[in-house]
C-alpha positions, -999 to +999 in steps of 0.1 A: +686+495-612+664+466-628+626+470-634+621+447-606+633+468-581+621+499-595+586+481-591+595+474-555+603+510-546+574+525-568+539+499-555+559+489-523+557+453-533+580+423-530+603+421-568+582+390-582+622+374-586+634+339-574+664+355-561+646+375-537+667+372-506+651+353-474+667+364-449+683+400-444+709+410-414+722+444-404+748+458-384+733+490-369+763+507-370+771+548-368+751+561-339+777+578-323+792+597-353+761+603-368+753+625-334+789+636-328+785+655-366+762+674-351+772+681-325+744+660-304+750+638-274+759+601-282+721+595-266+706+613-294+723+593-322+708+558-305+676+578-304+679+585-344+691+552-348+657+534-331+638+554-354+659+535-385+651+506-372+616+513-372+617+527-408+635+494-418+614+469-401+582+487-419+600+484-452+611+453-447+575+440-447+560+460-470+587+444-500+576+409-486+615+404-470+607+368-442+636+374-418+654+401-407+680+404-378+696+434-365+725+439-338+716+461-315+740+455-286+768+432-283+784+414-258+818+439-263+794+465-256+792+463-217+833+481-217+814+513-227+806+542-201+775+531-181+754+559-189+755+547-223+745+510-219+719+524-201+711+545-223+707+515-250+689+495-224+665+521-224+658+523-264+651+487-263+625+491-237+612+523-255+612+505-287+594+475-272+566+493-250+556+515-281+555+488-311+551+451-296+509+459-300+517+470-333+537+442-343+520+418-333+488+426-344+509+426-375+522+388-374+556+396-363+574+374-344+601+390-323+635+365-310+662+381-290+692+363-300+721+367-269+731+356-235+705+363-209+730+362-184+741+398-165+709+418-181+693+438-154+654+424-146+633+449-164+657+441-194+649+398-188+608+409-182+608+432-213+622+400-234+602+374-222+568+396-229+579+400-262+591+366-272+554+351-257+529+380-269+545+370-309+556+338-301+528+325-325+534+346-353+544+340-387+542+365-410+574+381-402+604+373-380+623+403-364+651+390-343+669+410-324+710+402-312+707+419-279+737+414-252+753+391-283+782+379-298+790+350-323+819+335-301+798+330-270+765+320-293+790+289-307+806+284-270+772+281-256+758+257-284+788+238-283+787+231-243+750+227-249+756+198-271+785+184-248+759+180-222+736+159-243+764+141-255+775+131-220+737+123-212+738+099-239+708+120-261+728+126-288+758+106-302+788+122-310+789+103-340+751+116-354+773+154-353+771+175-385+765+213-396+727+209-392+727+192-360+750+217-346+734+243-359+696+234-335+717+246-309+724+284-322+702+311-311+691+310-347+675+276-347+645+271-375+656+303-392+677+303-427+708+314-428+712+349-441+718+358-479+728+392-471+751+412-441+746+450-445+766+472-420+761+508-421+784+535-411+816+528-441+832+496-418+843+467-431+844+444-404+818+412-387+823+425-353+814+392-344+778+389-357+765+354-369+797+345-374+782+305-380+751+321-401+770+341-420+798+318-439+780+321-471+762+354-468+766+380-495+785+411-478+776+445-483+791+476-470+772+507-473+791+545-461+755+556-447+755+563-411+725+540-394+701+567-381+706+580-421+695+541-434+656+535-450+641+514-474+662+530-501+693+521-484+676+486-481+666+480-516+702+491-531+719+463-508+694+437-522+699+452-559+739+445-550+728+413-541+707+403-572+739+412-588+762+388-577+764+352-584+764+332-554+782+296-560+789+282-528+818+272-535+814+256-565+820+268-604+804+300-619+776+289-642+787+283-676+824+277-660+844+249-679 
């Protein structure tokens, strides 16, 4: 552990480091095991894992992290039983009605990143209140992947752009990475420098697959409801550890 982090987990302050990440994403991942190990309903592990996310969106602002995204459902995640997306539909709601005041009062500015299309009304009401009562914020941006997946983020953006093609707004020719990229959910955000997913798997699961082409990887074997600000710090420590090249040569290569 450096001095800077050490610093950062003693005084609750941002590492005064240019390598400081910008942008942080997570894969909320181990609800159901973490409750199944106890022998808790699947419900109670989503309930635990809400309460992470709470602890990690507090930590994330007190060490001066920007951005942070978390998945917290996916478009794959409609094939589970009903009772259980509902059961996540509710946590959003609960998660919503008991901190927007807080976070926005707080400069936090909430984005749900996803389809709108097949969530229930309350779900689409609950949303929009919380995109316009931060919308001007800028101390903080927490977005949310809620009823998303990378696939159908790129299909959208891509037919999106078709359509402004065809309307002659945009030339096909004037196409590159950065205009392509206005059409992602993510537009005006940085990419992310780091992809944490909890729970000991080592797979995308189709999260910002786009956003994430150059992001630093980390797999931690902590079950989400489990994960804090210690958990948080250790993948940016792994971060500050790794040289990041972008495809080109290692510093100092010949």
């Amino acid at each position: 552990m450096t001095a800077a982090t050490s610093a950062a987990r003693s005084g609750d302050k941002a590492p005064e480091i240019s390598d400081f990440p910008n942008h942080v994403a997570i894969i909320m991942d181990g609800n159901g095991r973490w409750a199944k190990a106890r022998g808790f309903p699947r419900a109670i592990g989503h309930e635990r894992g809400v309460e992470a996310l709470r602890r990690t969106v507090e930590a994330a602002q007190e060490i001066g992290l920007k951005n942070l995204t978390v998945f917290s459902f996916s478009t794959e995640n409609w094939r589970r039983p009903v009772s259980e997306v509902n059961a996540l539909f509710g946590l959003l709601k609960a998660y919503v009605k008991r901190d927007l005041n807080r976070l926005a009062e707080e400069g936090v500015k909430i984005r749900i990143l996803g389809t709108r299309d097949g969530l229930p009304d309350d779900i689409l009401e609950l949303v929009d209140r919380a995109e316009k009562r931060t919308a001007e914020n800028d101390a903080f941006n927490l977005c949310i992947a809620f009823n998303y997946g990378g696939r159908e983020e790129m299909l959208r953006a891509a037919k999106a752009m078709a359509e402004k093609i065809s309307a002659g707004e945009v030339e096909a020719s004037e196409i590159d990475e950065t205009a392509f990229a206005r059409f992602l959910d993510t537009d005006g955000l940085p990419d992310p420098d780091i992809l944490i997913r909890t729970s000991g798997e080592y797979r995308l699961s189709n999260f910002l697959i786009w956003q994430a082409a150059y992001a630093e990887l980390v797999f931690l074997d902590v079950l989400w409801p489990d994960f804090g600000k210690s958990h948080l710090l250790d993948a940016i420590e792994m971060y500050r550890a790794r040289e990041r090249r972008f495809g080109g040569l290692a510093s100092g290569a010949a």
